[in-house]
C-alpha positions, -999 to +999 in steps of 0.1 A: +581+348+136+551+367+134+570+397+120+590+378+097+557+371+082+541+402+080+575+417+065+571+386+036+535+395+028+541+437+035+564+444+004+559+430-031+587+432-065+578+468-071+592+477-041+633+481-038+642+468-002+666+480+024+674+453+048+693+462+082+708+438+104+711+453+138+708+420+162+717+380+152+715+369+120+688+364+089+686+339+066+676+357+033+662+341-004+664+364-033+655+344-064+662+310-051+697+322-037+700+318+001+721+354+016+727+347+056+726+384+070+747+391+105+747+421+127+759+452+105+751+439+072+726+462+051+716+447+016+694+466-008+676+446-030+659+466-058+625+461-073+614+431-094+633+404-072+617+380-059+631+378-022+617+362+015+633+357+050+634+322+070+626+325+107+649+331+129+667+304+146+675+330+177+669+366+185+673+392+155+666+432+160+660+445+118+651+472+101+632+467+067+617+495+045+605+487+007+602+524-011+590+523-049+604+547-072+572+568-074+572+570-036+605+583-036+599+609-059+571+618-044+584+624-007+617+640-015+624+678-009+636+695-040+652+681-066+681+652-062+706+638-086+694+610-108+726+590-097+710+589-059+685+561-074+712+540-091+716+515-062+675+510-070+685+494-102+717+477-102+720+443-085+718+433-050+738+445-025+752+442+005+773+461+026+792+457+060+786+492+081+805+502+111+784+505+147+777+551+141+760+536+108+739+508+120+727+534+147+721+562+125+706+542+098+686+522+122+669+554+135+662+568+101+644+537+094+627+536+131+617+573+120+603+572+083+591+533+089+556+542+105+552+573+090+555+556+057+524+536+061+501+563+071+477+566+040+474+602+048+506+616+068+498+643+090+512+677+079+542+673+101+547+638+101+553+645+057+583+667+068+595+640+088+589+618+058+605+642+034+636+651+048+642+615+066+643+601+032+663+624+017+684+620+045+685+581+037+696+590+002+726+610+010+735+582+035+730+558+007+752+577-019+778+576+008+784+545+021+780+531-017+804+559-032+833+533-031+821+512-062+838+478-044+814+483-017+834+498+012+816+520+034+824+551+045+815+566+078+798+598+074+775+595+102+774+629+123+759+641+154+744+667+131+723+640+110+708+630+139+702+661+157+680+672+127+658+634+129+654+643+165+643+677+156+618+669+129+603+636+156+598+660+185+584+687+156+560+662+145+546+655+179+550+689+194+542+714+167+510+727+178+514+737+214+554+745+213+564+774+187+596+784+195+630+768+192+639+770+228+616+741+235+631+717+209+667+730+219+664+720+258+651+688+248+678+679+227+708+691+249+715+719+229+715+755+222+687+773+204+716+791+177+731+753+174+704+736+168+690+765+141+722+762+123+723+721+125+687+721+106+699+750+083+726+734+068+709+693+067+679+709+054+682+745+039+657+756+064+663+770+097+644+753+129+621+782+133+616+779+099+599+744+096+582+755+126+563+784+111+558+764+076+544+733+098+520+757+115+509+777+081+504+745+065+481+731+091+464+764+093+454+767+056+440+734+061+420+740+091+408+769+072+389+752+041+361+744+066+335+764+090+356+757+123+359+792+137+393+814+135+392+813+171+391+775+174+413+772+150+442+792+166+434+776+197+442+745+186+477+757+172+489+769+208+482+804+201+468+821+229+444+849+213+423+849+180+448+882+175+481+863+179+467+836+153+454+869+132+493+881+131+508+854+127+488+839+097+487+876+082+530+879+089+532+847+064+511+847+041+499+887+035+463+875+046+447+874+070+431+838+081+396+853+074+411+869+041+424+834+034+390+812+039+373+840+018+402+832-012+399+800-009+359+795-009+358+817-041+386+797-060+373+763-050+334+768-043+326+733-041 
């Protein structure tokens, strides 16, 4: 009951809302008209509706996330085709999806649901972010593709080898740089899992590794904590592997870098 409520006061009508069934079954009001969810049903309810759920009358696993279009925008990698925001302004709804869906979609919401409420995402919790909801997206355009609202299982082992990639990324970026790590932990081979991101993402594994690190190092750079610190805290052993590293990416070096970056913004 308690989050029932919270999920009525949490989202407002500028949000568009993705509602997941994965347990039981929700009694839904959009505008006035009651919608009784069951287990697989996913409605998406775009902004500017006026929607709540009853309490539950027995034991009900969902999923809820309420993006607005800016949001979207914001936290997408690249650029996407306008018709992936089409289900944001048509009518309700609602769609039955096969078990691989609820579990995939279910994850991805599990994934990009508390990260989405951080008023300041870490560095590598906004690649989670990013990619999880272009992920979403693509999942989205699929299972709506069929105009009379019958899904279409597209649900791979690859989709969700790259979310458990970017999670364990998120937590494990600054102590563990290389792909072997990530690999073991996922059951798979360092090549498999490179080529899994590559083609989800455009990136390889090591890739989003080194841009996670750079990112968080140009940002540890704009104040006085010393080079040394600095690369201890990103799991490099020696000021001199931080040095070579930093210097590899970015054709500075990290004391060239804070030098740059105090003369462009003094302040």
């Amino acid at each position: 009951m308690q989050q029932v409520a919270r999920t009525n006061s949490l989202f407002g009508p500028f949000h568009s809302i993705l509602l997941l069934v994965k347990k039981g079954r929700v009694q839904f009001q959009v505008n006035g008209n009651s919608i009784v969810l069951y287990k697989g049903r996913l409605v998406v309810v775009p902004r500017g509706n006026l929607w709540s759920m009853d309490g539950p009358t027995s034991p009900i696993q969902i999923g809820v996330l309420g993006l607005s279009r800016k949001f979207v925008l914001e936290n997408t990698v690249g650029s996407l085709p306008p018709s992936f925001m089409w289900y944001f302004g048509k009518g309700i709804r609602t769609i039955a999806l096969g078990q691989d869906d609820v579990s995939f979609m279910f994850l991805l919401f599990s994934l990009l649901g508390p990260k989405s409420h951080e008023a300041e995402p870490s560095i590598a919790n906004g690649h989670v972010l990013r990619h999880g909801i272009n992920m979403l997206l693509w999942e989205l355009q699929r299972l709506f593709q069929d105009q009379g609202g019958s899904p279409t299982s597209v649900s791979t082992a690859g989709h969700l080898l790259v979310l458990h990639f970017m999670d364990l990324l998120a937590t494990h970026y600054r102590m563990e740089h290389k792909i072997g790590f990530y690999a073991k932990h996922l059951h798979v081979t360092a090549d498999h899992l490179s080529r899994m991101v590559k083609k989800r993402t455009g990136k390889t594994a090591k890739e989003h590794i080194t841009e996670t690190l750079m990112e968080e190092a140009k940002v540890l750079l704009r104040d006085n904590t010393p080079i040394k610190e600095i690369g201890r805290v990103l799991g490099f052993r020696a000021i001199y592997d931080f040095s070579k590293f930093f210097k590899r990416n970015s054709s500075l070096s990290p004391r060239s870098y804070r030098e740059k970056i105090k003369t462009l913004y003094p302040e």
